[in-house]
C-alpha positions, -999 to +999 in steps of 0.1 A: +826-367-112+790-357-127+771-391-129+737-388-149+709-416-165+681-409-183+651-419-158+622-439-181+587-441-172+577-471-185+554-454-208+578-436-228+605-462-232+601-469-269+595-431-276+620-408-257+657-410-261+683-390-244+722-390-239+738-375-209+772-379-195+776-349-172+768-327-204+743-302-219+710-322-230+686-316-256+650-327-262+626-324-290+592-306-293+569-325-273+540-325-291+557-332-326+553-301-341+574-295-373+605-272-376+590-241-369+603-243-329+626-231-303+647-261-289+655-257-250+688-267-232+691-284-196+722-275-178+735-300-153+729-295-119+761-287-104+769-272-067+777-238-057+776-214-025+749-195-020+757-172+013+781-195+024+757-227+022+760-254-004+731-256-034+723-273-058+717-249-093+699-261-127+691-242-155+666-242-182+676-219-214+663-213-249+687-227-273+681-218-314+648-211-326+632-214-364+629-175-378+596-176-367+596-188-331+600-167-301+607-183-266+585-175-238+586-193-209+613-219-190+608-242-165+636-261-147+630-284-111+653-303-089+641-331-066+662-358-044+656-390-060+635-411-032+633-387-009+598-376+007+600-339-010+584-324-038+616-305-048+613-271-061+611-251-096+620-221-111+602-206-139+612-175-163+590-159-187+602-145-221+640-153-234+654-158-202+670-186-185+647-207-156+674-213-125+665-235-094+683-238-062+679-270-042+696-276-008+729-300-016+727-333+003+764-350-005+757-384-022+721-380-030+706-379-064+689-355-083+665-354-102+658-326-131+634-321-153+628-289-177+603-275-202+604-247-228+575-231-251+577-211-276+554-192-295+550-201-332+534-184-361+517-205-386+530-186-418+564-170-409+563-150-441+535-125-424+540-132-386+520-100-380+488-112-397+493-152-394+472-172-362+503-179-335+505-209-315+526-221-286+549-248-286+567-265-262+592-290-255+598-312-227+632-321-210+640-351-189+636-365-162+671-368-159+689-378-124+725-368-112+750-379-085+764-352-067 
């Protein structure tokens, strides 16, 4: 069974919610732009064999986006929770999913974090001629039992 809790610096307890029971998790813009945005999706981390050696995969995606925002870039990265490591990311530039692989340690916790921009255009009606801006949206820290 997937555990997962939201992990809350004590900074950004009375501002950042999340929900996560072993499902797909959602964030909003993090600089509290308006609805002209992409929204971003964190996949759980689950375990899978990678030439015959156990791994752990997260995934960063674009989810829906306003008619005048593009994705461009994800950013998804896995760390043991305690552990002495600086975990690794994966990044992916354009539309494309950002997918990690962190060696699986049976019991230990992980801990995922994401982010997703988008690029914006200020007047949606001519996105050709209108100033574009980037926004993007942070997900997490969330950690996992595995």
């Amino acid at each position: 069974m997937l555990r997962c809790r939201q992990v809350l610096p004590a900074v950004a307890v009375a501002s950042l919610v999340g929900v996560c029971f072993g499902s797909v998790s959602n964030a909003s813009p993090s600089d509290g732009a308006g609805a002209e945005s992409c929204s971003f999706v964190l996949t759980p981390p689950t375990v899978v064999q990678v030439s015959d050696t156990s791994m752990v995969l997260a995934t960063v995606k674009p989810g829906p986006c306003t008619l005048d925002g593009n994705p461009n870039h994800s950013t998804v990265c896995v760390s043991i929770q305690g552990a002495d490591s600086q975990g690794q990311c994966g990044n992916k530039q354009g539309p494309e999913p950002a997918s990690v692989y962190y060696p699986y340690r049976p019991g230990a916790t992980y801990v995922v974090t994401g982010r997703g921009c988008a690029d914006v255009y200020e007047d949606p009606t001519h996105p050709s001629t209108g100033p574009m801006h980037t926004v993007c949206q942070s997900l997490g820290p969330f950690s996992f039992a595995l």
